[in-house]
N, C-alpha and C positions, 0 to 999 in steps of 0.2 A: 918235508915242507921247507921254505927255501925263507932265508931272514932277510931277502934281500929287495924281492919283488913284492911290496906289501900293498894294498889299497889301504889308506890311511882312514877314509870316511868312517868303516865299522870302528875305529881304535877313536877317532875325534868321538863318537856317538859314546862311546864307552866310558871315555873322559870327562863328557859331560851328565854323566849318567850318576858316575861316584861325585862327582863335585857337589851336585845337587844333594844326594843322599848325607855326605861327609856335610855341607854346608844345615840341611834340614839338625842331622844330629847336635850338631854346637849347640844350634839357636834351642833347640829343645832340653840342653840340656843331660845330666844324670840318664843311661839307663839302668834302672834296678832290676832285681833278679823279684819275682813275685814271693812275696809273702808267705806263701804253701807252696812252692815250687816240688820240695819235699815229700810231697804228700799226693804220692802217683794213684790210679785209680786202682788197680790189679796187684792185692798183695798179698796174693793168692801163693803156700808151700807148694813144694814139687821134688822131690828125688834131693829130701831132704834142703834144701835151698829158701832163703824167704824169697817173697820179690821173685819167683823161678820165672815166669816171663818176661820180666823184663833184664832177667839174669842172662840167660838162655838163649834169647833171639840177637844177643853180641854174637855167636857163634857163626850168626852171617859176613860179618866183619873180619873175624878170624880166617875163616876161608877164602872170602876174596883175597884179601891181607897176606897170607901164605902162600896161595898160588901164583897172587902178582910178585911177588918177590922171588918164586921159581922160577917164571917165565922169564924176568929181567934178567937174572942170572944165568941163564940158561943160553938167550938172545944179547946176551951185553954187546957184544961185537957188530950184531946187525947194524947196518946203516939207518935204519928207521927209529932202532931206538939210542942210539951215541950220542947223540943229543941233549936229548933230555934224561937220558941214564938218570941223573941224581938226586933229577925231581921225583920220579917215577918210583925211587928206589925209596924217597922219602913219605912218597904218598900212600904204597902198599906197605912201608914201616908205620906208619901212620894209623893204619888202619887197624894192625895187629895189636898194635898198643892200645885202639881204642877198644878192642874187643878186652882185654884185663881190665883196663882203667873203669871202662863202663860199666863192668863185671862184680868190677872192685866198689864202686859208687855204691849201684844195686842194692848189694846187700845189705847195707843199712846206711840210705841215704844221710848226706850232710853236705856242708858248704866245705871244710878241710877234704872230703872224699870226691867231693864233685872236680876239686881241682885238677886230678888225675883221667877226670871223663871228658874235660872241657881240652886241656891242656893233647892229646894226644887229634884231638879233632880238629884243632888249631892247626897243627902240623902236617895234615892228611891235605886240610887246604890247601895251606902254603906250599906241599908239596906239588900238587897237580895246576896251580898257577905256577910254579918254577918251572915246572917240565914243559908244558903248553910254552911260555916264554923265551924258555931256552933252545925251544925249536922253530921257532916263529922270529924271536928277535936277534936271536945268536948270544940269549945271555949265557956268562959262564957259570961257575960250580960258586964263585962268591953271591951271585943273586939267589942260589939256592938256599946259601949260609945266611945270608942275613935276610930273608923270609921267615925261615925257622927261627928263628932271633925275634922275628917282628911277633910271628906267632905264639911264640913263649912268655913276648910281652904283653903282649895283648890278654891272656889268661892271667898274667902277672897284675897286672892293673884291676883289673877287676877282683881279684882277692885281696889286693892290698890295700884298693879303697873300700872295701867292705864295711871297716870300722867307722868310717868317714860317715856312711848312708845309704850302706844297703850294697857295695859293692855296685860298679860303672860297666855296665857292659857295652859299652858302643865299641873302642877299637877290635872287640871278639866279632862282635856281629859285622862291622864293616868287615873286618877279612874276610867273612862267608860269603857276604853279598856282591864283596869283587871278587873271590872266583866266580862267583855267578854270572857276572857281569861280564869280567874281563876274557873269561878262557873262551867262551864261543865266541867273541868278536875279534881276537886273536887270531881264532881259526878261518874265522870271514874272512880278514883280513892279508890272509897266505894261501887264500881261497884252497883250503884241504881239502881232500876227497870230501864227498858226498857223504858218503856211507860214515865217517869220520864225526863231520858235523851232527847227523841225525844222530850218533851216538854219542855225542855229547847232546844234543838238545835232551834226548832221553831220561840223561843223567841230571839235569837239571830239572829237568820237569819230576823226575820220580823226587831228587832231597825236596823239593818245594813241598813237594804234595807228604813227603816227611817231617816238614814242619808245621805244616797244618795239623795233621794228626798229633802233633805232641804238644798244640794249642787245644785239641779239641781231646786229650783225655780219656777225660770221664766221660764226656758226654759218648763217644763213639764206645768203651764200657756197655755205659749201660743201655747204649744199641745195639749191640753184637754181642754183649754176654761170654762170647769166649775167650777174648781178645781186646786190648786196652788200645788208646790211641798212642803210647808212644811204644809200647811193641812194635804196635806195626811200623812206628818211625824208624825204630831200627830196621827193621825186614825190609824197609823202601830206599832208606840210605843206604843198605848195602846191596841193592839190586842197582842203586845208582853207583856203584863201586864196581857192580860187576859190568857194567854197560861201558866201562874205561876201558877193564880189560880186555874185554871181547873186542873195540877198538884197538888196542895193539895187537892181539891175535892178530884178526883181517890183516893190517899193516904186514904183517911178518907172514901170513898166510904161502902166498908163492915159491919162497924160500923155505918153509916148510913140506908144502908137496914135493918139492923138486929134490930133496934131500930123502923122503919117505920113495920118493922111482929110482935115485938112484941106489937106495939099500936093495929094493928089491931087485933091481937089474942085478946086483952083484949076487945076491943071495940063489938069486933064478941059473944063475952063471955059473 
């Protein structure tokens, strides 16, 4: 994608999207972490484990997380992903960390533990708005750094005003909400493949519907009985982690066949 030929309207819409949200948060005020946040519906043992579901279903994140960091590795040199390398590298680091940290929460939730589940999720953001960015706008490897900075902050704040009243989560959630916001209007706006965009809308739509479910608990608990609402937050956030990568497969797709005909020309030879 090219940083040079942009349509600006999706990026003005975008602009004015977080202004609004950013402007709503001031005037509202504190956001607090709820009261029983703590206090998941499913705390159901499992192969020795408390919490084993919602221990267990990070394992989604781990996978994604590990295999995106092969593929980058593997592809650093392509032309599709040299760009955004260090977003990319940040956002599948991102994710494997969230699978510990989240792991780590789980097992006996608290606000010092949570630090470590919020804090790696933060970065998985920041990573995939740098990457998106850095291929769209031509930022360098500093906008990378100091997103993960902002992301760091952003968790940092909100633990450290805990003692204040409850702990402020507005600059955590804004960061979530402008990748939400920012990285398909990005892509609008570099008019990327098709197939690109739809997998990113995918990704957006599967975390949102991630975060429903870890609003809704208990209640989907004790609707489904086998399965808690933020299990399945994990299982949907990283199916929206797998819908990135599958996006740079496709990208790299071509230069994968063509590499897999000429092995076997040689090998046939």
């Amino acid at each position: 994608m090219s940083a040079l030929r942009l349509s600006f309207r999706p990026l003005v819409f975008a602009t004015a999207v977080m202004a609004a949200i950013a402007l709503l948060m001031l005037l509202h005020g504190p956001i607090v972490q709820l009261a029983d946040y703590h206090h998941f519906a499913d705390r159901r043992s499992g192969l020795g484990l408390p919490n084993a579901a919602d221990v267990l279903s990070n394992l989604a994140f781990l996978l994604v997380g590990a295999a995106g960091l092969a593929f980058v590795r593997r592809w650093r040199r392509h032309p599709g992903l040299r760009a955004g390398r260090a977003g990319w590298l940040l956002f599948f680091g991102g994710l494997v960390l969230t699978a510990f940290g989240s792991s780590y929460y789980h097992l006996a939730p608290d606000d010092a533990r949570l630090v470590w589940d919020r804090l790696p999720i933060a970065l998985t953001c920041a990573g995939l708005l740098a990457a998106v960015g850095c291929e769209t706008l031509g930022c360098g490897r500093r906008t990378v750094a100091a997103l993960a900075l902002l992301a760091a902050a952003s968790v940092g704040w909100w633990y450290w005003s805990a003692p204040l009243g409850g702990g402020d989560l507005r600059p955590y959630l804004l960061l979530q909400i402008a990748t939400l916001v920012w990285v398909p209007a990005l892509q609008q706006a570099a008019a990327a493949p098709r197939y690109e965009r739809r997998a990113v809308w995918l990704a957006v739509g599967a975390y949102v519907l991630a975060k429903l479910c870890e609003l809704t608990d208990h209640a989907l608990f004790d609707l489904l009985g086998l399965c808690s609402g933020h299990t399945l937050k994990h299982l949907l956030a990283g199916m929206a982690a797998a819908a990135v990568l599958a996006l740079l497969c496709h990208r790299v797709a071509p230069d994968w066949q063509a590499r897999r005909a000429v092995r076997r020309a040689l090998h046939g030879a």
